[in-house]
Wavefront OBJ file of the C-alpha trace (Angstrom):
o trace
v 90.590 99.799 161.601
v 92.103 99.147 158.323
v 90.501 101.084 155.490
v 89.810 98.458 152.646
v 88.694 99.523 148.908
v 87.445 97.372 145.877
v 90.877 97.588 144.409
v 92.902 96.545 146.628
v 90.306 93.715 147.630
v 89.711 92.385 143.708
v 93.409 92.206 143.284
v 93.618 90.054 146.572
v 90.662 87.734 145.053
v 92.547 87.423 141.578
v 95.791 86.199 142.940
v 93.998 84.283 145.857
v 92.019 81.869 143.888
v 93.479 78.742 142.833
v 92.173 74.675 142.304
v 92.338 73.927 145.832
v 89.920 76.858 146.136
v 87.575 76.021 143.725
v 84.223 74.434 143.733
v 84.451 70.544 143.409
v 81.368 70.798 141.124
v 84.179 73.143 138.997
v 87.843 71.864 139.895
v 87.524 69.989 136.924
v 87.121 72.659 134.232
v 89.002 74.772 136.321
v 92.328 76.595 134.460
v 94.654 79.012 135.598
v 93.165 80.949 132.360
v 90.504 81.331 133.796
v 90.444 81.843 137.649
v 87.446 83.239 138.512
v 85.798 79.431 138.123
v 84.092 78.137 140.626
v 85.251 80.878 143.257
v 81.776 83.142 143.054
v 80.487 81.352 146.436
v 83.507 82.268 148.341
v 84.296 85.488 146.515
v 80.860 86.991 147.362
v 81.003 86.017 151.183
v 84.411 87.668 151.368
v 83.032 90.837 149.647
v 80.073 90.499 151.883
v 82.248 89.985 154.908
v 84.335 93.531 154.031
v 81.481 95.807 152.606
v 78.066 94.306 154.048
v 74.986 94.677 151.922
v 73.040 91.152 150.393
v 73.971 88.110 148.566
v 72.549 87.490 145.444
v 72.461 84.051 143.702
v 71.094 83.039 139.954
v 70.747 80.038 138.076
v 73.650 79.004 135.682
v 72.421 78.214 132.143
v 73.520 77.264 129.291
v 71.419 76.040 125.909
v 68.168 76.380 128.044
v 70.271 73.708 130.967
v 70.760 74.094 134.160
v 74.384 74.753 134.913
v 74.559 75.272 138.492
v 74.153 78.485 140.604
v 76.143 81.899 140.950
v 76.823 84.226 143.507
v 77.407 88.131 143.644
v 76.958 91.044 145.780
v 74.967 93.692 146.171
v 76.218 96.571 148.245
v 74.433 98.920 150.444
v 74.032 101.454 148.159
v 72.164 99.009 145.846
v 75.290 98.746 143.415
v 75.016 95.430 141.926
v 78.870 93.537 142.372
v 79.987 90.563 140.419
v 83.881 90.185 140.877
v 83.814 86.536 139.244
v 80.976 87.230 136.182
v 84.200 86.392 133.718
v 84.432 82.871 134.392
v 81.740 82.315 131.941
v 83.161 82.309 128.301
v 80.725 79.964 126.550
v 77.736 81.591 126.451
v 76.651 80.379 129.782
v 73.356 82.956 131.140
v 72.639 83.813 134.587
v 68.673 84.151 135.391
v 66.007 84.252 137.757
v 68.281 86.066 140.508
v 67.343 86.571 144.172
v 68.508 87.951 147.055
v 69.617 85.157 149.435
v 70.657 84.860 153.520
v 73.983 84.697 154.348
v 74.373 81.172 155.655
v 74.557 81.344 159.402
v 77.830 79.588 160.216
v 79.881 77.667 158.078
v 79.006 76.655 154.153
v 78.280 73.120 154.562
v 80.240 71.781 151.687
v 82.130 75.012 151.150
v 83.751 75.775 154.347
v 87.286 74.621 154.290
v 87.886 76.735 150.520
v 86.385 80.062 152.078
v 88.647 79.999 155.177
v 91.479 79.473 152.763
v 90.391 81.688 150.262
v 90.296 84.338 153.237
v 93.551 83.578 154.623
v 95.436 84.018 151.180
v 93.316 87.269 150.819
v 94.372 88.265 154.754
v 98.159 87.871 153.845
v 97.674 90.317 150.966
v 95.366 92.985 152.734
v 96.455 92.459 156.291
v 93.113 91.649 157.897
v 89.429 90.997 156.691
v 86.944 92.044 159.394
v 85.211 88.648 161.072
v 82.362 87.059 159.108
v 78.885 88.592 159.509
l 1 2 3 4 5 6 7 8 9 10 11 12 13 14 15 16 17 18 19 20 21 22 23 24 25 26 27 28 29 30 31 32 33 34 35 36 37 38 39 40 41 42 43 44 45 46 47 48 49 50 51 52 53 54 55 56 57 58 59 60 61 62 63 64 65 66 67 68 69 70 71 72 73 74 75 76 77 78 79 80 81 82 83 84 85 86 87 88 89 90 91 92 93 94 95 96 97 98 99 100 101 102 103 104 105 106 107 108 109 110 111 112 113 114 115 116 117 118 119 120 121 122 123 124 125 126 127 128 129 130 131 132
């Protein structure tokens, strides 16, 4: 077994993500200045897929709108982790979080990006362990 840390994993994320990885909800806004955008979907199902623990989702707003959702992860040891909370640099809020299922199977809409989000993260780290 491969011993992965949050370094070494984070670094993988940051160089992984890219337009073709993005949300199509995002892709449009989406810069390489800011990379994290429209990856916390993916990101937090890879985290989840390495270190376990629950998926936690919010509500996006910005000016009291509705702006979508976002995803982070919260560990087994309760630690709250949010490797993509910098793509908001406009004042955006995240609210009324709760813990979520992992989707059983593929994302629906999402499923092509994660598998190559994990592949470009596999050919930095070696392996991921298999989805949950």
């Amino acid at each position: 077994m491969i011993p992965w840390n949050l370094l070494a994993l984070d670094k993988a994320l940051r160089v992984s993500w890219a337009s073709d990885t993005c949300s199509p909800d995002d892709q449009a806004d989406w810069e390489p200045g800011n990379p994290a955008w429209g990856h916390c979907d993916i990101t937090a199902l890879i985290v989840n897929d390495v270190f376990g623990g629950d998926l936690v989702v919010g509500e996006v707003r910005l000016d009291q709108t509705q702006h979508g959702f976002h995803w982070w992860n919260r560990l087994p040891s309760g630690v709250e982790l949010d490797l993509t909370r910098e793509q908001f640099q406009h004042g955006q809020s995240v609210t009324a979080a709760r813990v979520i299922e992992r989707p059983p199977g593929p994302l629906p809409r999402r499923w092509e990006e994660y598998l190559l989000l994990r592949e470009r993260v596999i050919e930095h780290l070696g392996s991921l362990p298999e989805p949950a």
